[in-house]
C-alpha positions as CSV (number, residue, x, y, z in Angstrom):
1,X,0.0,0.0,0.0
2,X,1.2,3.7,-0.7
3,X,2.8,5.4,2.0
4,X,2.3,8.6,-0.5
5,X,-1.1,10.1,-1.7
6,X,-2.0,10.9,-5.0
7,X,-1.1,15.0,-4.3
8,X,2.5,13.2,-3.4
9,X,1.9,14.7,0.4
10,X,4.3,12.3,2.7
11,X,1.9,10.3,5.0
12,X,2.3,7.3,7.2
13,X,1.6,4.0,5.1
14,X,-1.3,2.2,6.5
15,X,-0.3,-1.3,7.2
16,X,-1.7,-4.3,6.2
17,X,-3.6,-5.0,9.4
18,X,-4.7,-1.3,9.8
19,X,-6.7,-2.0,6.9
20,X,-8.1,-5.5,7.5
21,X,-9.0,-4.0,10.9
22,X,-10.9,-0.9,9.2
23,X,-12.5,-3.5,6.4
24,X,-14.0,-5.8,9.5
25,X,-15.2,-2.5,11.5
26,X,-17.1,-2.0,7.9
27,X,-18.3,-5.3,7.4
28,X,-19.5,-5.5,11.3
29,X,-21.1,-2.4,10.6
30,X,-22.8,-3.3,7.2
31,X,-24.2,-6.6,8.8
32,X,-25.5,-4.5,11.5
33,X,-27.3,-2.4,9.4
34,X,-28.9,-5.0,7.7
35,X,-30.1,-7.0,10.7
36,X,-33.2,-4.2,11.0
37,X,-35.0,-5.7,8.0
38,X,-37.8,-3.0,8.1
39,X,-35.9,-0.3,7.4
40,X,-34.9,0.3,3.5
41,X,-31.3,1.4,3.2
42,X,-31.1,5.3,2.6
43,X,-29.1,7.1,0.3
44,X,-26.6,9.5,1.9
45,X,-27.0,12.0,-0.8
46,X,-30.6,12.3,0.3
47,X,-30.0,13.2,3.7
48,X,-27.1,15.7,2.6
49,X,-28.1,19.4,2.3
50,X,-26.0,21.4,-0.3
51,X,-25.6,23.6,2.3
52,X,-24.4,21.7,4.8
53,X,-21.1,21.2,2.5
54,X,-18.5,22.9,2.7
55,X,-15.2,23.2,1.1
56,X,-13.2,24.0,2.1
57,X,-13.9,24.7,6.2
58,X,-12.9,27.9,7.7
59,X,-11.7,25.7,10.6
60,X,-8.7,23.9,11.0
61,X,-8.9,21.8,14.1
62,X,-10.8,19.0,14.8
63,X,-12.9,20.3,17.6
64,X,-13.7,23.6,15.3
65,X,-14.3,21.9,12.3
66,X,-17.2,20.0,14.1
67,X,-18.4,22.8,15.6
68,X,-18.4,24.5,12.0
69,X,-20.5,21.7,10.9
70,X,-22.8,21.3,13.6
71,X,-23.7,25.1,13.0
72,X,-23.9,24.6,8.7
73,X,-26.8,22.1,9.8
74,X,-28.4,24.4,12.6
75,X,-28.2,27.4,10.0
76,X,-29.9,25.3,7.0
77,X,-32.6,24.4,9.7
78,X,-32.0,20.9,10.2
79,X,-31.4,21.2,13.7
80,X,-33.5,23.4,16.1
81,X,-30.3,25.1,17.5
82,X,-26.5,24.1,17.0
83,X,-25.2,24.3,20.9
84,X,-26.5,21.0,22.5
85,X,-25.9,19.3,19.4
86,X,-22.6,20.5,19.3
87,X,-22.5,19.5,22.9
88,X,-23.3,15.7,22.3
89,X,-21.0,15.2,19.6
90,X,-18.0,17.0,20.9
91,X,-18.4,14.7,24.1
92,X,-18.7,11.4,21.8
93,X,-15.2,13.0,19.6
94,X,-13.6,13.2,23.7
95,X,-14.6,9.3,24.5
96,X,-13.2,8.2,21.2
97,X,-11.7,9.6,18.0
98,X,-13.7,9.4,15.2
99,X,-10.6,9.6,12.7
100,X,-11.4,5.9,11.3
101,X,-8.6,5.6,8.8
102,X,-7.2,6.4,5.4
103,X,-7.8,10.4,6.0
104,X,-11.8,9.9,7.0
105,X,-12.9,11.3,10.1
106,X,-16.8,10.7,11.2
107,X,-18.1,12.6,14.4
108,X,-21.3,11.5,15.1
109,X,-24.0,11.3,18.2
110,X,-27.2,10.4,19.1
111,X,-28.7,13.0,20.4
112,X,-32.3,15.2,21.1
113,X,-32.4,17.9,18.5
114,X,-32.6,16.3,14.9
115,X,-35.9,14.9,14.0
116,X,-34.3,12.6,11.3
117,X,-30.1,11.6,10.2
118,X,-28.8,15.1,9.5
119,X,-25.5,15.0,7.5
120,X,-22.6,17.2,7.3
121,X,-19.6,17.0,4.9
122,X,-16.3,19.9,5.8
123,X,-13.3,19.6,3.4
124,X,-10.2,21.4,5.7
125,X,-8.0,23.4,4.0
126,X,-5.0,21.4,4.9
127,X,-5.5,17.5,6.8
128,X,-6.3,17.8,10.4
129,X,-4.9,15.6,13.3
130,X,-8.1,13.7,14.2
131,X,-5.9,11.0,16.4
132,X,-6.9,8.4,13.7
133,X,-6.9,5.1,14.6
134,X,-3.5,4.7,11.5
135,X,-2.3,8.3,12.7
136,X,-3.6,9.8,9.1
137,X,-4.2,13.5,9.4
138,X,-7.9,13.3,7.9
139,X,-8.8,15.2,4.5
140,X,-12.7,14.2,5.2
141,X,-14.9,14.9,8.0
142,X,-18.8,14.0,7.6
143,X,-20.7,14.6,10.8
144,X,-23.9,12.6,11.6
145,X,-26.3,13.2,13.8
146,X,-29.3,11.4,14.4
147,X,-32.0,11.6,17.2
148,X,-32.0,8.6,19.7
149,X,-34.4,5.9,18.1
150,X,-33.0,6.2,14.5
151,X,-30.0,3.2,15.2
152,X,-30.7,1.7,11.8
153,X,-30.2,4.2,9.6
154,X,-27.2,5.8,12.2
155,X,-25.2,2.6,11.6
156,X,-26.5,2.1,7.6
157,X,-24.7,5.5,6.9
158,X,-22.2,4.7,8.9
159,X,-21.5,1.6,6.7
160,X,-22.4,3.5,3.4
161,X,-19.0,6.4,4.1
162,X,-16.8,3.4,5.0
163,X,-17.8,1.6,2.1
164,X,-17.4,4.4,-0.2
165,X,-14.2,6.0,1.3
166,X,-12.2,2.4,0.8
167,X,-12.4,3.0,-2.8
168,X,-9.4,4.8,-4.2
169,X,-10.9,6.6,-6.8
170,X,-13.3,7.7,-4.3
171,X,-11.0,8.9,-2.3
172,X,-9.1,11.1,-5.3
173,X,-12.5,12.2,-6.6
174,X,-13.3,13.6,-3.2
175,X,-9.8,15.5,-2.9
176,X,-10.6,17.2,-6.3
177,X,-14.3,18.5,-6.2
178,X,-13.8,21.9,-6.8
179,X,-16.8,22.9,-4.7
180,X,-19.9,21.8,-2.8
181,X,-21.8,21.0,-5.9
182,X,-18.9,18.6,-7.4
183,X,-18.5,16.7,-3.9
184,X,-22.3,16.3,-3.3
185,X,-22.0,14.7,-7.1
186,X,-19.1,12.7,-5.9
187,X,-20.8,11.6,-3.2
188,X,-24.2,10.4,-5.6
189,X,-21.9,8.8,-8.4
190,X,-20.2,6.8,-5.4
191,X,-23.0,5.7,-3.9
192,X,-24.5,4.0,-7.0
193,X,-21.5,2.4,-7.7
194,X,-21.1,1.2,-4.0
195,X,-24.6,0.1,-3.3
């Protein structure tokens, strides 16, 4: 595996095992999602706002860049109010990183607030220490937040970005959209070709 990516930036290689663990997390997680057989898996693009993406952030550390988000979903009215939100998803980021690998960070929480999966999607303007689980400064950071009885569809998404973000050309397609537009279309082209 490259220890370079494709801008030639000088990253730590992920190893062999980093990966097979970060393919079994997503394959524990896909089963998961599947085991609520009532509940149709959702497209990510249709629970992404255009505003609610944004590239690149103004922030550049990881606690600001979710607060940034949080307040992209409170200001397109997807969330009553960005503080408690903010709240429960900086105090899940505290427990646990969210930096899952390969450059791709996830905050999430469960929490009172949104009435459905809200989505947020922050390019940084340089990678951000995330204290990734393969010590990969991430290039990606797509919050979820979801209220307390939506596990399903929580975990499905969660499954969905892993899927999607193991996929190299993904992963350069992401890295080049020029703006929010191009990454929401990244994002709807992957998805069909992920499943």
């Amino acid at each position: 595996m490259r220890g370079n990516d494709e801008f030639g930036t000088s990253l730590p290689s992920v190893s062999a095992k980093t990966g097979a663990i970060i393919r079994a997390a997503v394959s524990i997680l896909w089963t998961i999602a599947w085991t609520d057989a009532t509940n149709i898996i959702m497209l990510l693009s249709q629970a992404i706002d255009s505003r609610c993406v944004l590239v690149p952030t103004v922030a550049a550390e990881r606690f600001a860049i979710i607060r940034e988000l949080v307040e992209s979903l409170a200001a397109a009215g997807s969330i009553p109010e960005a503080d408690s939100v903010a709240r429960a998803v900086l105090a899940r980021e505290e427990m646990r990183s969210t930096g899952i690998g390969y450059g791709l960070a996830v905050p999430h929480a469960k929490c009172d607030g949104p009435a459905r999966l809200c989505v947020a999607i922050g390019r940084p303007p340089a990678p951000v220490d995330f204290r990734s689980v393969d010590g990969r400064p991430c290039e990606l950071v797509i919050l979820l937040v979801s209220p307390p009885n939506e596990t399903a569809a929580h975990v499905q998404t969660l499954a969905r970005i892993s899927r999607m973000w193991l996929k190299d050309d993904f992963r350069l397609s992401i890295r080049q959209a020029p703006d929010a537009q191009s990454m929401l279309d990244v994002f709807r082209s992957g998805e069909n070709t992920t499943g």
